[in-house]
TORVEX-248780 format. One record per residue (C-alpha): residue in one letter; x, y, z. Coordinates in steps of 0.001 Angstrom, whole numbers, padded with zeros to 6 digits, always signed. Each point is the difference from the previous one (the first is absolute). Layout:
N
AXYZ;...
END
This chain:
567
X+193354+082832+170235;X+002317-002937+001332;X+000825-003307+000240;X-001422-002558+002547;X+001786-003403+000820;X-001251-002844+002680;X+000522-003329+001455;X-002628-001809+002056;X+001353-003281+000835;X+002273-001901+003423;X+002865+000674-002620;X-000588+003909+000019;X+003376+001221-000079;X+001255+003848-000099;X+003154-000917-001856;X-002143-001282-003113;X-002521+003048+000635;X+002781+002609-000402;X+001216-001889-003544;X-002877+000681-001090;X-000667+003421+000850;X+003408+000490-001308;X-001033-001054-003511;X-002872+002364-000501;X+001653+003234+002108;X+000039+001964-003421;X-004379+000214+001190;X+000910+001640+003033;X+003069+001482+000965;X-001348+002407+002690;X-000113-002593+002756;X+000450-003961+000392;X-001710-001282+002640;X-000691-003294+002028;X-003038-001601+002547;X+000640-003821+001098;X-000549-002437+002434;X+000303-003630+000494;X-002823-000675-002903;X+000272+002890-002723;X+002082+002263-001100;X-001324+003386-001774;X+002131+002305-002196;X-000364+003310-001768;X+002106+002140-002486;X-001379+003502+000558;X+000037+002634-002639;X-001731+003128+001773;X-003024+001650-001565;X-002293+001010+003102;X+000676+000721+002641;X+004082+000182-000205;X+000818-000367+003648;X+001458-002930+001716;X-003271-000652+001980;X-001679-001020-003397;X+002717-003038-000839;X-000948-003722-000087;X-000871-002213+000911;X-002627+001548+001723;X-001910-000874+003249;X-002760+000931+001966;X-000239+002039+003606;X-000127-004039+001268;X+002697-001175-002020;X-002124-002952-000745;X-000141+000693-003763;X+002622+000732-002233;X-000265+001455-003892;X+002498-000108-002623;X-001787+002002-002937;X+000693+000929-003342;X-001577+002618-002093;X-002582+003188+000810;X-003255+000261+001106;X-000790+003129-001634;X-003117+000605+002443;X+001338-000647+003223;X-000876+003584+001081;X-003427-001055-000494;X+000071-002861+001049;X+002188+001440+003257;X-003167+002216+000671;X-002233-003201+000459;X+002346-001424+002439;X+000150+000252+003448;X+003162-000727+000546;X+002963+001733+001986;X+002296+000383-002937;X+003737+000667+000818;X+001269+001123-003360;X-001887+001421-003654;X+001158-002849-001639;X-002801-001953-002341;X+002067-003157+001712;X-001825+000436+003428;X-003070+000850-001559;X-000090-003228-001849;X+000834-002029+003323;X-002436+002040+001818;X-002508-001041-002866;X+000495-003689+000313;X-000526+000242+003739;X-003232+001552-000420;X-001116-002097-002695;X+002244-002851-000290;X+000070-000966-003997;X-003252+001584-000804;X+002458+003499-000180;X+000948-001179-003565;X-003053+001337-001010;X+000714+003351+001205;X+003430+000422-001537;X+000803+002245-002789;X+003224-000616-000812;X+002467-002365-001783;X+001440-002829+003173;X+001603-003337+000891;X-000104-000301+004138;X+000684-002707+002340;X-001355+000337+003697;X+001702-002307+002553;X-002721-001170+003153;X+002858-000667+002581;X-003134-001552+002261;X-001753-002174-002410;X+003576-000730-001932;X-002135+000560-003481;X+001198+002601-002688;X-002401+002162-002457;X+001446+000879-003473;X-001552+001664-002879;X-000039+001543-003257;X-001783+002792-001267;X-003040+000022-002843;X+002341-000029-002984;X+003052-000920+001234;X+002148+003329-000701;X+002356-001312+003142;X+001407-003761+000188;X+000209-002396+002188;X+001643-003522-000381;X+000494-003117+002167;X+001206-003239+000196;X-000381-003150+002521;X+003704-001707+000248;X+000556-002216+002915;X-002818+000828+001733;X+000581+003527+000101;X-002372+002622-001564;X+002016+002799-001657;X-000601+003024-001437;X+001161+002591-001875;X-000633+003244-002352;X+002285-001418-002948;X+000955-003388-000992;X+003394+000657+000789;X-000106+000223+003609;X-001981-003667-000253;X+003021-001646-001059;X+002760+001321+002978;X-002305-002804+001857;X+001483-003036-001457;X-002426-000951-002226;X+001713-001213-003590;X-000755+002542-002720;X-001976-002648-002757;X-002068+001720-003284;X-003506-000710+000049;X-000441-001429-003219;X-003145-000352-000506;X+000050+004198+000484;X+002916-000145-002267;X-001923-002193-002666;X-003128+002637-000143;X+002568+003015-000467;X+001386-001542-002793;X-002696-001429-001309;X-003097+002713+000976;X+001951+003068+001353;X-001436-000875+003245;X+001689+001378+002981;X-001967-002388+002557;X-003357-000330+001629;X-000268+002788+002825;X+001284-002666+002566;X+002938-001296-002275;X+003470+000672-000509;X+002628-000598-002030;X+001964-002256+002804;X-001402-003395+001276;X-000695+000419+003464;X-000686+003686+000428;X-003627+001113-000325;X-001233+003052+000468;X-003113+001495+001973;X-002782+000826-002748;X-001214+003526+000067;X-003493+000606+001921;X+001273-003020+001970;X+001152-000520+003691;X+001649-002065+002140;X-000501-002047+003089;X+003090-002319+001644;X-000255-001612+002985;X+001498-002870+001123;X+001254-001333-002734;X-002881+000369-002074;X-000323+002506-003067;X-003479+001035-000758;X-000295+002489-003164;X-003199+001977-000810;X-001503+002947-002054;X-001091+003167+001294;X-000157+002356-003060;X-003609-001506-001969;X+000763+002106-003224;X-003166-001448-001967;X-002233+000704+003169;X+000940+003345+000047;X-000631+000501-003774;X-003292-000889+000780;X-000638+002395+002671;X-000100+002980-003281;X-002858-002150-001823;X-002755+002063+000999;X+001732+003567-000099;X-001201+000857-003643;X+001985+003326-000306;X+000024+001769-002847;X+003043+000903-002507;X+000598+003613+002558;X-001142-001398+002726;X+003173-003070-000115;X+002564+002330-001048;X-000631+002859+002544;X-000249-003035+002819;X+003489-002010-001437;X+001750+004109-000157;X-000678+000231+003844;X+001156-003389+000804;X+002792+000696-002156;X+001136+003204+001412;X-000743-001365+003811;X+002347-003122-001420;X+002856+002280-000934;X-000300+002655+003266;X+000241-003350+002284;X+003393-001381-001782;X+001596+003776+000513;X+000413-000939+003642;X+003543-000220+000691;X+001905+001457+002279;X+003191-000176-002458;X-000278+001750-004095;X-002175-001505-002441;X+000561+000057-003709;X-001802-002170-002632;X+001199-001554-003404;X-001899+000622-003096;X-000094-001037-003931;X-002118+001292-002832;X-002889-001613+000695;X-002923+001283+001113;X+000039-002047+003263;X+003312+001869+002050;X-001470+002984-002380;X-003671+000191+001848;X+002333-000973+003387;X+002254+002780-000279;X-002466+002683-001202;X-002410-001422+002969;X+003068+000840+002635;X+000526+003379-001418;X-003754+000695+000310;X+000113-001017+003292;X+003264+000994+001479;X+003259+002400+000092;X+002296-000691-003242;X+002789+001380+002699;X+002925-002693-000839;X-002460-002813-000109;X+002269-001928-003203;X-000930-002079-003114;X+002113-002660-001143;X+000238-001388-003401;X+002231-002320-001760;X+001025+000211-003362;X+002232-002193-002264;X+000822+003165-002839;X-001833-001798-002668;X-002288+001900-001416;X-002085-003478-001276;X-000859-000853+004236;X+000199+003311+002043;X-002377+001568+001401;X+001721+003357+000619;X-001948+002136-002502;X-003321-001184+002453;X+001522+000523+002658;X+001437+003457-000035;X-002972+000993-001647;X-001787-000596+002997;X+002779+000987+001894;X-000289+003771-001439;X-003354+000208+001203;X+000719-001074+003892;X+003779+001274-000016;X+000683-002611+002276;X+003697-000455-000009;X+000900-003116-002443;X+002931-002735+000611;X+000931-001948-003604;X+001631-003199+001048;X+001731-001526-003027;X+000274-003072-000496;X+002826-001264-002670;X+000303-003778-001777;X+003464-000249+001731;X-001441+000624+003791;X-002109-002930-000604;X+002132-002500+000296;X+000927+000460+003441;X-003164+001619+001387;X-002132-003368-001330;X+002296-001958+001903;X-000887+002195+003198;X-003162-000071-000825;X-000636-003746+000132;X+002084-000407+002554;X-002814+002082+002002;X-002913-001151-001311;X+001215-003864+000545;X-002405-001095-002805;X-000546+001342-003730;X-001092+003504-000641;X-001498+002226-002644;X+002920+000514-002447;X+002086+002960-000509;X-002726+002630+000566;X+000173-001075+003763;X+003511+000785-000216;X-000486+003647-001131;X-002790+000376+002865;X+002566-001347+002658;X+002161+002914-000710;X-002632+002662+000731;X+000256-001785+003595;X+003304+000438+000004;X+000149+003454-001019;X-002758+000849+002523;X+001597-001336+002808;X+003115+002523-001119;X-001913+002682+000194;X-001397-000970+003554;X-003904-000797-001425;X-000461-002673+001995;X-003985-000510-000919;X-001294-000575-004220;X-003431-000349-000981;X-000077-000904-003827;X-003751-001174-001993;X+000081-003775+000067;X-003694-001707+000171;X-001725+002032-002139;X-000180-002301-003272;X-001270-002906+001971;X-002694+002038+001578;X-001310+001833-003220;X+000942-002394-002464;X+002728+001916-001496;X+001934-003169-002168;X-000126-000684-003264;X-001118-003441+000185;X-003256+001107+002116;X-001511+000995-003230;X+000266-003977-001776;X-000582-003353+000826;X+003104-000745+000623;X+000469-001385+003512;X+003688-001685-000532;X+002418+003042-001052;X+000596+002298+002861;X+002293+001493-001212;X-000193+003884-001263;X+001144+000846-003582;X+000773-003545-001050;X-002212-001888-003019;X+001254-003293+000093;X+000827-002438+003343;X+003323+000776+001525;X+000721-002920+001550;X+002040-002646-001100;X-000750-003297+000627;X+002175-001765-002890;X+003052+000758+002278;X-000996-001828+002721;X+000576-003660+000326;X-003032-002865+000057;X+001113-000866+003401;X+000539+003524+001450;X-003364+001163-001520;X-001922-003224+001713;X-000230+002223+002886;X-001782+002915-001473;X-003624+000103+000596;X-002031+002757-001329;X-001227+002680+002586;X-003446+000408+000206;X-002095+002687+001784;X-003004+000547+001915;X-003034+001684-001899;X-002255+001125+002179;X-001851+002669-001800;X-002678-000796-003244;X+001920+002564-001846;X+003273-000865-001785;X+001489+003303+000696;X-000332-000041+003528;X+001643-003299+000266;X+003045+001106-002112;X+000321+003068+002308;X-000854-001933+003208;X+002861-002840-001476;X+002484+003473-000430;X-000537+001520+002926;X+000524-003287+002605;X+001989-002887-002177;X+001561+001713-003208;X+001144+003757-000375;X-000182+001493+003709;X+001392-002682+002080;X+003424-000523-002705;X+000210+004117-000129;X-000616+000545+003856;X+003017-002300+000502;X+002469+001147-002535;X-000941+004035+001209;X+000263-001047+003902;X+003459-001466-000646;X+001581+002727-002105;X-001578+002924+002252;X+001375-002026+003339;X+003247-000762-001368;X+000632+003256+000440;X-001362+000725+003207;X-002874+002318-001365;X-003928-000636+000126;X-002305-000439-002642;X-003773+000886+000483;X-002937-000502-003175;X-002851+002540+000961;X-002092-002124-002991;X+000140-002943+002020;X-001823+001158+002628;X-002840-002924+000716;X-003022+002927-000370;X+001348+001199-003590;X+000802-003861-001202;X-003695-001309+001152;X-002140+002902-001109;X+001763+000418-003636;X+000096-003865-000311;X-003939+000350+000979;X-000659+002359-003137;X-001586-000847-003100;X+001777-000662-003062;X-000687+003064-001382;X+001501+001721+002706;X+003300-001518-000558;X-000203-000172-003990;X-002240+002227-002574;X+000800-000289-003316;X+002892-002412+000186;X+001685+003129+002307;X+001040-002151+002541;X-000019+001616+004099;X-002447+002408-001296;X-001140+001282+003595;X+003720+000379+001083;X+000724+002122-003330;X-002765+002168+000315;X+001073+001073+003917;X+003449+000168-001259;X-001316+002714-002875;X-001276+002406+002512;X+003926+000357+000982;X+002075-000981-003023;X+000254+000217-003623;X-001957-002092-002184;X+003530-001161-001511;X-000051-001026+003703;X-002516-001147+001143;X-001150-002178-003144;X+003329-000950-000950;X+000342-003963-001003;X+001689-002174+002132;X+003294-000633-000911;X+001024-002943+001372;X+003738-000469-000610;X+001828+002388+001672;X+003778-001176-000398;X+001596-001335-003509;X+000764-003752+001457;X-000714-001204-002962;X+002633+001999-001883;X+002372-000244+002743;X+000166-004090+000321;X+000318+000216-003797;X+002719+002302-000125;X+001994+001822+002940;X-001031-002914+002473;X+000331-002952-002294;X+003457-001248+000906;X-000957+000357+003646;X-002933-002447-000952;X+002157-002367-001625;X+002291-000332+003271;X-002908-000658+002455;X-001417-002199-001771;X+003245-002155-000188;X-000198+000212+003837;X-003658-001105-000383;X+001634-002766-002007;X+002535-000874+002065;X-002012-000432+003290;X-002388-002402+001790;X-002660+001793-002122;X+001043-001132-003284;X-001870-003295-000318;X-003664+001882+000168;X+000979+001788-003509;X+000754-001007-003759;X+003186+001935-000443;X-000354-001071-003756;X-003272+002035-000116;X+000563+003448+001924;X+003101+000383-002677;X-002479-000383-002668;X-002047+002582+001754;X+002699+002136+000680;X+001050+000258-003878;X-003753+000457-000798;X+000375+002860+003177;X+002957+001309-001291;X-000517+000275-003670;X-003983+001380-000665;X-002283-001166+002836;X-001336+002521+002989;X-003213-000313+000532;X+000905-000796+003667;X+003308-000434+002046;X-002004-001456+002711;X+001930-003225-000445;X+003053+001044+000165;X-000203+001669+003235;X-001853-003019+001147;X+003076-001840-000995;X+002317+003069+001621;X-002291+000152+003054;X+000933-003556+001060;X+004268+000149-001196;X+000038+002670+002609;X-001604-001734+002807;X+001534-002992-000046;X+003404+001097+001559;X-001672+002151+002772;
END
């Protein structure tokens, strides 16, 4: 896990490079370093997983020095993949294993990865560069053309030590407001800077950008049309994959720990490692904000007494979100999930501490089994967990400001509605906004995050199932609960999902209020001011304040952008 930063351009400039490498060190401190010529300019933050030895830094080049690789992420089979390779490999880094992939089969290796990835490869004959992104894009990668220059980056931050003016995006803006949209996959929040879509890659040459897609989700979906297993049959098949999923993301050569809630999900993960492997010092971290209404604990160290595994509680108080939200944005450079990605920051922090360098929590399995609430209705607008009427408030918004909202809308490529709401989670909605906000907080402080459930095998062949497979009786990720039973509890392992996890909505009505109240009088006070009603959010606010918390998504939206707007 890293960070990646480019320039391909006559402007390429090592000065500008090192800026930005400088803004995203916190993704690897272990080594900076730099490849450039006359035409491009490749540089890498490294934070050292495999492999720890000098030998493995980037960027990376071949036995010919003709290619050079600046890579971020794991490929979690390169041993395999190592094995099909005849290659004279230097180090046992998955670095030269992806190089020495691409040489043998140029971009067709995408298919063979199994792993989470953003790369660039640098021809130094043909002058052309080769970026992509992996199926789901777990890792990031965005760029920017400004002067003629190609640029790019793992965060947003490093995009803007290049010149280029920081402006909002507003349509972007608009949809947040209006939709709780955080952009299409190749969006962002800041006019100008795109990012690669996952599945996609990369060609630039000359001047020319060419953008296409490698990862054909729907195709692959169709591949399990004929399969026709029965009820045992898919379970016992998904339990290998599974357990294969979780033995490849326990290579490291540095300690591995793994976070965990109450819900069945880091549950069937953590009971799944201790089948599988040692409970020696191999931690669990939890957060907890001592209300009794929103923690987890009693789940957790119930599950915890069965495994043993030693447990670290990371509290999280009202007063420590003040400052840590601040940090927080300041990292993720566009708006994030809310106070509960607050509390999960800390378990980074506390890992890091404690020297585990490596967390694998359970994120992807709701999307693959159909695990949310509003998978059972017809529904398609609310996305939002736990929340009966529409959080968003438009009313606040001026007529001018909200003539640049336009609705998103997504593919449906599936007959069945269900499919298309988990196909519209897994690639526009849910994954892409939580894969950002988790890469961020686990990066910012220099510690890697890996999601065994995302593994391509498990995401296609669950999606594949039958809807009775996934829900029975209005029990929704029926197959998942019943592998998780032959492990856990049944308070376990058919637990409902509790979706808040944090009391943000008591906290911005109480403890946090005032602190509310004095960002949004910088929200008033700035350049920002004229997209919003300030009339309306106080009538909100008194409606907030005073009975009405059914959802505080609006005031973190409102929150989310105060605290950007003076970074």
């Amino acid at each position: 896990m890293c960070g990646i930063a480019g320039i391909v351009g006559e402007k390429s400039n090592k000065k500008i490079l090192t800026k930005m490498l400088a803004s995203q060190n916190h993704r690897g401190p272990d080594n900076t370093g730099i490849y450039g010529d006359n035409e491009v300019m490749l540089g890498h933050n490294r934070l050292s997983i495999i492999d720890l030895t000098k030998n493995a830094n980037q960027p990376f080049t071949d036995v010919n020095k003709r290619y050079y690789l600046t890579f971020n992420g794991e490929i979690y089979n390169y041993l395999e993949l190592r094995s099909e390779l005849n290659y004279c490999f230097k180090t046992d880094s998955d670095t030269e294993v992806l190089l020495a992939a691409y040489l043998k089969w140029g971009k067709d290796c995408l298919h063979k990865l199994n792993g989470m990835f953003s790369f660039a490869i640098w021809d130094s004959e043909k002058k052309k560069l080769f970026a992509a992104r992996d199926r789901f894009g777990v890792k990031p990668f965005y760029y920017c053309l400004y002067e003629k220059d190609f640029y790019f980056s793992s965060e947003i931050k490093a995009l803007f030590e290049t010149g280029i003016i920081k402006k909002p995006n507003k349509k972007v803006w608009a949809n947040y407001f209006s939709y709780g949209s955080y952009g299409l996959p190749h969006e962002t929040f800041w006019k100008d800077i795109h990012q690669l879509s996952a599945g996609h890659y990369i060609e630039y040459e000359k001047n020319n950008l060419k953008i296409s897609k490698w990862y054909f989700f729907e195709e692959e979906i169709r591949k399990y049309s004929t399969q026709n297993l029965s009820y045992q049959e898919s379970k016992e098949k998904y339990t290998k994959l599974l357990k294969d999923s979780i033995k490849l993301r326990f290579r490291a050569d540095v300690s591995i720990g793994f976070n965990i809630s109450g819900g069945v999900d880091s549950s069937t993960l953590l009971a799944l490692i201790n089948n599988e492997k040692s409970t020696k010092n191999i931690k669990a971290f939890t957060f907890y904000c001592d209300n009794k209404e929103y923690d987890e604990l009693p789940w957790v160290e119930e599950m915890i007494s069965h495994t043993n595994n030693p447990l670290e509680k990371v509290l999280l108080k009202s007063n420590d979100v003040k400052k840590l939200s601040a940090k927080i944005s300041d990292l993720q450079d566009e708006p994030y999930g809310g106070i509960p990605t607050v509390a999960y920051a800390n378990i980074f922090k506390k890992a890091r501490n404690l020297n585990t360098i490596v967390l694998l929590d359970g994120q992807g399995m709701d999307e693959q089994w159909a695990g949310y609430d509003y998978y059972l209705s017809n529904n398609n607008t609310n996305t939002i967990q736990g929340v009966v009427n529409s959080p968003f408030k438009k009313n606040v918004l001026t007529k001018e400001f909200l003539k640049y909202a336009d609705k998103p809308t997504y593919p449906k490529p599936f007959s069945d509605d269900l499919l298309n709401k988990q196909y519209r989670d897994l690639f526009y909605t849910k994954i892409p906004r939580a894969l950002r906000f988790n890469d961020r907080i686990s990066m910012a402080f220099s510690t890697e995050l890996r999601e065994p459930f995302l593994d391509y095998r498990l995401v296609e062949f669950a999606f594949s199932q039958p809807l009775e497979y996934k829900i029975k009786n209005n029990v929704q990720k029926k197959m998942i609960r019943d592998i998780a039973s032959e492990y856990l509890s049944n308070s376990i392992s058919y637990a409902p999902k509790r979706p808040l996890q944090t009391p943000q909505r008591e906290w911005l009505q109480n403890e946090l209020f005032d602190f509310v109240l004095n960002k949004l009088k910088t929200l008033k006070d700035s350049e920002y001011s004229s997209w919003f009603n300030f009339s309306e959010i106080e009538k909100e606010l008194k409606l907030y304040k005073e009975c009405e918390l059914d959802s505080s998504f609006h005031i973190w939206q409102w929150l989310n952008l105060s605290l950007l707007i003076n970074k």
